[in-house]
Backbone as CSV, one residue per row, in Angstrom:
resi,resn,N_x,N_y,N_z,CA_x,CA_y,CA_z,C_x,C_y,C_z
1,UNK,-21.357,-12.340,-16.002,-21.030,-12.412,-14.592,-20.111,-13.602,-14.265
2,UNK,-19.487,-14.315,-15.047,-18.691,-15.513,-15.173,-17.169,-15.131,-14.405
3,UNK,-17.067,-13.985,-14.820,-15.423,-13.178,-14.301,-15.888,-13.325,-12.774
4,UNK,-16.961,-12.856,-12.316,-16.979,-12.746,-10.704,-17.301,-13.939,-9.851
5,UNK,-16.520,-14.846,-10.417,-16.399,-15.963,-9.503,-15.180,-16.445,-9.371
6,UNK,-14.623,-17.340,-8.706,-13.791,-17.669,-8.275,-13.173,-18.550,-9.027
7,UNK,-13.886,-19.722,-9.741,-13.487,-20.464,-10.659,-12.805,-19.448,-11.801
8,UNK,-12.468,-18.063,-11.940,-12.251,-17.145,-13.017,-10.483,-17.020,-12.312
9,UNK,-9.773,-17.894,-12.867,-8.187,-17.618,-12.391,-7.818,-15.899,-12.243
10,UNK,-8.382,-15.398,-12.860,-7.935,-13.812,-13.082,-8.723,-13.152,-12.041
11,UNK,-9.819,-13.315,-11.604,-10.416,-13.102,-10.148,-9.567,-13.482,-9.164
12,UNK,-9.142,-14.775,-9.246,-8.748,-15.297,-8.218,-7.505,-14.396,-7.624
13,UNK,-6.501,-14.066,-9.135,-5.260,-13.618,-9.050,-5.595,-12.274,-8.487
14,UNK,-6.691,-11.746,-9.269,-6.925,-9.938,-8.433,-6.978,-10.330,-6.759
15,UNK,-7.799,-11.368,-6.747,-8.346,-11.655,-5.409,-7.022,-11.352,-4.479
16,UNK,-6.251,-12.452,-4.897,-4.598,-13.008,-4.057,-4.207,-11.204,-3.430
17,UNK,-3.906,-10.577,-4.886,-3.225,-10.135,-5.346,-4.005,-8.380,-3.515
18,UNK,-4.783,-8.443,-4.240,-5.388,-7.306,-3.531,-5.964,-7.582,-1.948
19,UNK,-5.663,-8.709,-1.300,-6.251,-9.030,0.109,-4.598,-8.616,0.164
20,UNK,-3.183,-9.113,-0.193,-1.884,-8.586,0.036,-1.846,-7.543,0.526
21,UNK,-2.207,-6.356,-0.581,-2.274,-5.298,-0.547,-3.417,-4.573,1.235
22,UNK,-4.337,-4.663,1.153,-5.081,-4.977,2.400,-3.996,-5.223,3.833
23,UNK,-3.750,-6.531,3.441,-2.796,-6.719,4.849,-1.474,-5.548,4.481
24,UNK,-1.142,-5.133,3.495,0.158,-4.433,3.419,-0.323,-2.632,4.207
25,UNK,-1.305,-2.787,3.492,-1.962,-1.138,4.381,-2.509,-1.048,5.938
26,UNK,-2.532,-2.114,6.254,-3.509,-2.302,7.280,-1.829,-2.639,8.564
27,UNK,-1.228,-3.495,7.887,0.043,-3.646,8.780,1.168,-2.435,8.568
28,UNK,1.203,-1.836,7.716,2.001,-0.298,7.833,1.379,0.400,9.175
29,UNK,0.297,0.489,9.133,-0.367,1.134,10.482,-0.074,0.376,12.009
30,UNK,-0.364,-0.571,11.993,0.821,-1.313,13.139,2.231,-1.056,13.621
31,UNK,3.178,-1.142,11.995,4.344,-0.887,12.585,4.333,0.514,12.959
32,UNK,3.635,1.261,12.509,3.561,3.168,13.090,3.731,2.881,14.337
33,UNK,2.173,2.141,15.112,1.928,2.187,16.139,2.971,1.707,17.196
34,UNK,4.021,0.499,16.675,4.816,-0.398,16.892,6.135,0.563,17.325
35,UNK,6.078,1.209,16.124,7.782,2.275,16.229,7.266,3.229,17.279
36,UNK,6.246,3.964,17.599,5.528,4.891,18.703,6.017,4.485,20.092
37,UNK,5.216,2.667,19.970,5.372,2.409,21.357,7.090,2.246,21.891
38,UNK,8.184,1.756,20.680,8.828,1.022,21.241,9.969,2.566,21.452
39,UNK,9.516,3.293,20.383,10.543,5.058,20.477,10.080,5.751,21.805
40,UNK,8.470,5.638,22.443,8.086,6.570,23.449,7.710,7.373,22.545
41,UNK,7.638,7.998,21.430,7.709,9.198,20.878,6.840,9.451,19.483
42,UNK,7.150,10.208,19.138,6.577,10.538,17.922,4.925,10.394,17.586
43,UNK,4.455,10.660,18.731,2.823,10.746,19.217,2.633,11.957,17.517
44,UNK,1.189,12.347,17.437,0.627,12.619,15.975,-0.238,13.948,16.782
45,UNK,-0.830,13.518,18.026,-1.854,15.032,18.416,-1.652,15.341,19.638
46,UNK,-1.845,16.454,19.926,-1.781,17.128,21.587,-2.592,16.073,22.757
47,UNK,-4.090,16.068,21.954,-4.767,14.634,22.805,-3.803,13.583,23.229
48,UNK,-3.106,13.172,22.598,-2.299,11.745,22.566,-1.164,11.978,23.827
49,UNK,-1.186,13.195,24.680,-0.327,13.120,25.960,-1.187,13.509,27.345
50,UNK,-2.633,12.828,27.025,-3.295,12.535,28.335,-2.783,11.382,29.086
51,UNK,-2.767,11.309,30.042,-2.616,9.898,30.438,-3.447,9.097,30.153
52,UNK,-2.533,7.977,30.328,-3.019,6.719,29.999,-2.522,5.840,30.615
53,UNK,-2.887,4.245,30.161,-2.456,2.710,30.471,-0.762,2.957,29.693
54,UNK,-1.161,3.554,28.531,0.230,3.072,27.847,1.174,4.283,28.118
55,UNK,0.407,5.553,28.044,1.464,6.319,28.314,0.888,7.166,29.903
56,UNK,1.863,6.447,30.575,1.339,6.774,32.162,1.990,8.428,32.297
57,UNK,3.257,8.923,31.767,4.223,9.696,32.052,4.396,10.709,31.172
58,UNK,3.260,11.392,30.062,3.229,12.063,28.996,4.552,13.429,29.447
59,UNK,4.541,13.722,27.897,5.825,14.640,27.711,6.078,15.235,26.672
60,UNK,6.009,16.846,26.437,5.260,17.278,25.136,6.697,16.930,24.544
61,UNK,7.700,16.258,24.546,8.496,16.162,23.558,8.217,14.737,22.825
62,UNK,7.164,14.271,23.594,6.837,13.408,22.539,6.186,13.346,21.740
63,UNK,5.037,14.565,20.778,4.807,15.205,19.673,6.028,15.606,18.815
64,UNK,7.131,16.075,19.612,8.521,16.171,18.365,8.702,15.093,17.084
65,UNK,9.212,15.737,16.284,9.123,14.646,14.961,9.855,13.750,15.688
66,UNK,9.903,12.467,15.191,10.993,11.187,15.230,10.818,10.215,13.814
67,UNK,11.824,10.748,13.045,11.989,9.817,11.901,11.708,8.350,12.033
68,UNK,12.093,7.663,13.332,11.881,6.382,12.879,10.628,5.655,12.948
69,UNK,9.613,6.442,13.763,8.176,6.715,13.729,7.407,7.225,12.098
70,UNK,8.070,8.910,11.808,7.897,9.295,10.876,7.623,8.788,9.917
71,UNK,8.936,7.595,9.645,9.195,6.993,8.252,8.191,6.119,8.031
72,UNK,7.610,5.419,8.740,6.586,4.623,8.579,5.120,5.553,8.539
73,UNK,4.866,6.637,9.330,3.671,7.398,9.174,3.735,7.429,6.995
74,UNK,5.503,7.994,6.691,5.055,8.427,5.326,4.845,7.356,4.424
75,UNK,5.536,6.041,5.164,5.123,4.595,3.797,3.531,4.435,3.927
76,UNK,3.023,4.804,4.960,1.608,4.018,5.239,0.674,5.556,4.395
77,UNK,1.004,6.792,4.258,0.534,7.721,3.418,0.557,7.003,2.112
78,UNK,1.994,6.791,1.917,2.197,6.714,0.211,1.228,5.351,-0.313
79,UNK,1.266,4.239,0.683,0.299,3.425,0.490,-1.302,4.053,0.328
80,UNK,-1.689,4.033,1.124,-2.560,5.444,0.960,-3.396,6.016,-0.605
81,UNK,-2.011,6.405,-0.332,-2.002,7.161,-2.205,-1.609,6.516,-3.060
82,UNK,-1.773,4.947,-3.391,-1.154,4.481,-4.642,-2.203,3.101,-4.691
83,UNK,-2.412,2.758,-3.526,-3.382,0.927,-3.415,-4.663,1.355,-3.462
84,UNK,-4.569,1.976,-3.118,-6.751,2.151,-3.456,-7.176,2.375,-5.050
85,UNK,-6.020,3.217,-6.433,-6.415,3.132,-7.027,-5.882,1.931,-7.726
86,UNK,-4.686,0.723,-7.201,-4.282,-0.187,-7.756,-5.976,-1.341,-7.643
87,UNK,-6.961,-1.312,-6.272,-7.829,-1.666,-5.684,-8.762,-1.700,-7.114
88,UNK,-9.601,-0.037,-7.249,-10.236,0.228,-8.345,-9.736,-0.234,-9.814
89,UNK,-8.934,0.034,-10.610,-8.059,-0.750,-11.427,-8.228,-1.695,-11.841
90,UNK,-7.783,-2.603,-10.577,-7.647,-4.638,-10.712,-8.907,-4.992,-11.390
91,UNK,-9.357,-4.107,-10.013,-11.335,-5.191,-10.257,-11.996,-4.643,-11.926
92,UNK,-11.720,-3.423,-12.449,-11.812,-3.433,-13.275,-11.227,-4.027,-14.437
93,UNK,-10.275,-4.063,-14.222,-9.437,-4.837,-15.119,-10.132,-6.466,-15.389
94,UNK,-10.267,-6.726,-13.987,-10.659,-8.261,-14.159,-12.244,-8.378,-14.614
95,UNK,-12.832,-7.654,-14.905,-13.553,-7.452,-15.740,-14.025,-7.389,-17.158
96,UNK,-12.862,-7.059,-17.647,-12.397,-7.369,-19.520,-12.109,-8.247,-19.515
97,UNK,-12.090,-9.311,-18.829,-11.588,-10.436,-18.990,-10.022,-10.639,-19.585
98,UNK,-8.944,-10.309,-19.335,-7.765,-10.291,-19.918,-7.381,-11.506,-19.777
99,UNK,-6.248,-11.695,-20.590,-5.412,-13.413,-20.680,-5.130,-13.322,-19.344
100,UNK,-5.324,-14.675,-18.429,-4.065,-14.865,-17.765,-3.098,-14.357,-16.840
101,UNK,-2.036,-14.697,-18.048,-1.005,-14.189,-17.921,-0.714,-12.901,-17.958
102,UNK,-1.522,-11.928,-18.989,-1.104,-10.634,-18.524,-1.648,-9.913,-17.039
103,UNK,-3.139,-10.648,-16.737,-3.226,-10.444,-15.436,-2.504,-11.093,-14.250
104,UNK,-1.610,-11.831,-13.865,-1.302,-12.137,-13.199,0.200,-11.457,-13.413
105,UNK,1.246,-10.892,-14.720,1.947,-10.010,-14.479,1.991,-9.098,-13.850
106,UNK,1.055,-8.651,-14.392,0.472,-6.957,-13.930,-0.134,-7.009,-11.854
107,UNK,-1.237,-7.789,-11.552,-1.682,-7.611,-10.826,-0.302,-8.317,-9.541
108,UNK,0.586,-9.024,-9.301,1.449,-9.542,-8.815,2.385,-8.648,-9.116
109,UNK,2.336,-8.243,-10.419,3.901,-7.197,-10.255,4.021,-5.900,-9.722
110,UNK,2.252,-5.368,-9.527,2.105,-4.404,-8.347,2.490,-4.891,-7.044
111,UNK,2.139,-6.106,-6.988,2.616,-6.351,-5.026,4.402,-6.320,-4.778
112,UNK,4.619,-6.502,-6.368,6.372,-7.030,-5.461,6.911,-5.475,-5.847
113,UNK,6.205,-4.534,-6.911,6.529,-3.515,-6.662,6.612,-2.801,-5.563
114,UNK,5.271,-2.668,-4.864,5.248,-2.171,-3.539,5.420,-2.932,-2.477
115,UNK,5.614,-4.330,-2.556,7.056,-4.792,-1.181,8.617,-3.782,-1.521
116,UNK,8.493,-4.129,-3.180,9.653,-3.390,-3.200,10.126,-2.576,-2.516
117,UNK,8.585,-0.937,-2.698,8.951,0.157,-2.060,9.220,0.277,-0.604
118,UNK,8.325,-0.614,-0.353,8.614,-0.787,1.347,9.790,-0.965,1.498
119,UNK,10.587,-2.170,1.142,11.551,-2.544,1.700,12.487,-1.219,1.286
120,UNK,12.493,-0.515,0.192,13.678,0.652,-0.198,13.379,1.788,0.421
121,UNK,12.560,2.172,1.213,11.316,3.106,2.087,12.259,2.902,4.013
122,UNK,11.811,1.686,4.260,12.141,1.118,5.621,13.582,0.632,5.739
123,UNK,14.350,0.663,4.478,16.119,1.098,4.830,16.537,1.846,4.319
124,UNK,15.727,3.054,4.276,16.138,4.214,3.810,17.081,4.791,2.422
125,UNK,16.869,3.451,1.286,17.593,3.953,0.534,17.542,5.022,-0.572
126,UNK,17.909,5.333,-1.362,18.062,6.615,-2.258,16.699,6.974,-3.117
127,UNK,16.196,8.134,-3.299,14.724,8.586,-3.606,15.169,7.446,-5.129
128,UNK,15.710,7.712,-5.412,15.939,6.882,-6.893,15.624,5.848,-7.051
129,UNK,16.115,4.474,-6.083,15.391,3.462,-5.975,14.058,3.464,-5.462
130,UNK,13.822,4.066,-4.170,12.375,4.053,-4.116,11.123,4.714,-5.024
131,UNK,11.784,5.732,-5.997,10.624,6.320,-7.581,10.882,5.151,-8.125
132,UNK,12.480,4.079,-8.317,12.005,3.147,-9.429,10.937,2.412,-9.140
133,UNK,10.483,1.814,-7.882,9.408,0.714,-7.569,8.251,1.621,-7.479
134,UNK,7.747,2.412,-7.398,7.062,3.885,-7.555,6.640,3.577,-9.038
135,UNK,8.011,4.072,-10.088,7.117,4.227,-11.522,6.674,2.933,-11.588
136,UNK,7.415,1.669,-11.337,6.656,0.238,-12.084,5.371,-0.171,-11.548
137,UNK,5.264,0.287,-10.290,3.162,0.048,-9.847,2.907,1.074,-10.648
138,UNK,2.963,2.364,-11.132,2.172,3.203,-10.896,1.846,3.104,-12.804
139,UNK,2.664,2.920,-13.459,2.936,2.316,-14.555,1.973,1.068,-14.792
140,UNK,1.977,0.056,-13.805,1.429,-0.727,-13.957,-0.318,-0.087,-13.728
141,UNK,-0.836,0.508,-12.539,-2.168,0.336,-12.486,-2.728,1.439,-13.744
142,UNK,-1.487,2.458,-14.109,-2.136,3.068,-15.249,-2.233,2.402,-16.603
143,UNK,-1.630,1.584,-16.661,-2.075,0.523,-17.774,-2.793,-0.140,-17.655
144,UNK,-3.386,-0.487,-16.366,-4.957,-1.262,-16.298,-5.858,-0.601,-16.991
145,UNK,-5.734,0.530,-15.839,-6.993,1.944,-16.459,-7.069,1.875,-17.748
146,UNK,-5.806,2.146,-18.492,-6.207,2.526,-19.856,-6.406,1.541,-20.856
147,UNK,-6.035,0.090,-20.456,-6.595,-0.921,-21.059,-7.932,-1.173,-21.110
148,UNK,-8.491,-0.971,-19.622,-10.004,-1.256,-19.086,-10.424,-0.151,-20.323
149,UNK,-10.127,0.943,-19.949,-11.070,2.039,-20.965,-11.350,1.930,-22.342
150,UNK,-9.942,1.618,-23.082,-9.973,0.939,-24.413,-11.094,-0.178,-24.935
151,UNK,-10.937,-0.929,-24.112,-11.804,-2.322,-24.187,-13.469,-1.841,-23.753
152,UNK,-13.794,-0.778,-22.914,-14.624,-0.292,-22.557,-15.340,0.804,-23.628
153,UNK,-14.297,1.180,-24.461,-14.922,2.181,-25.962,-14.785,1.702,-27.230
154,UNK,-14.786,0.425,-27.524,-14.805,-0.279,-28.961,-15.672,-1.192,-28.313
């Protein structure tokens, strides 16, 4: 039980590494809410054009798609679908006790991967760059897994 403390640099680094991640999922959902308020638009359900405080003046064209709403609904999905098992992973990982340094590659080079994606996501650039920061997390947490497992069957 020595790994699950804090004095364990490789805890610490999962630690850093995965509260990031946390604020990175948790603030994608903001800017949704953020691009909503500041577009008028791109509301998600029929409910969402009752009146209200915020929306005094509902208008079913504001269920119409709006990409610049959109685009953030799909980064905060893809987050979604990629940090919860980077989440499961880490902590396992930091569990085998690995060097260091390979944990703090790995578990840090998921975050700047997925700033990466964000940032190639939120200026819209080419599916190409955004799969490259794509394969290198996804690359990365599947090499946790299969390290953890290795170390977990010998």
């Amino acid at each position: 039980m020595d790994h699950l403390s804090m004095q364990n640099p490789v805890l610490a680094t999962y630690v850093i590494a995965a509260a990031l991640m946390v604020l990175k999922v948790m603030g994608q959902g903001w800017m949704t809410v953020y691009r909503m308020l500041k577009s008028n638009s791109g509301l998600a359900s029929p409910e969402d054009l009752r009146p209200g405080l915020i929306n005094r003046a509902p208008d079913p064209s504001q269920l119409a798609l709006n990409d610049y709403v959109d685009r953030s609904r799909r980064m905060h999905r893809n987050d979604l679908e990629n940090i919860p098992a980077f989440w499961v992973a880490g902590f396992l990982f930091v569990l085998i006790d690995p060097a260091l340094w390979l944990a703090q590659t790995l578990l840090y080079g998921f975050v700047i991967a997925r700033l990466a994606h964000f940032w190639a996501y939120a200026t819209a650039q080419s599916h190409e760059i955004r799969a490259t920061f794509y394969t290198v997390g996804s690359l990365i947490v599947i090499y946790m897994a299969a390290h953890t497992l290795v170390v977990a069957l010998t």
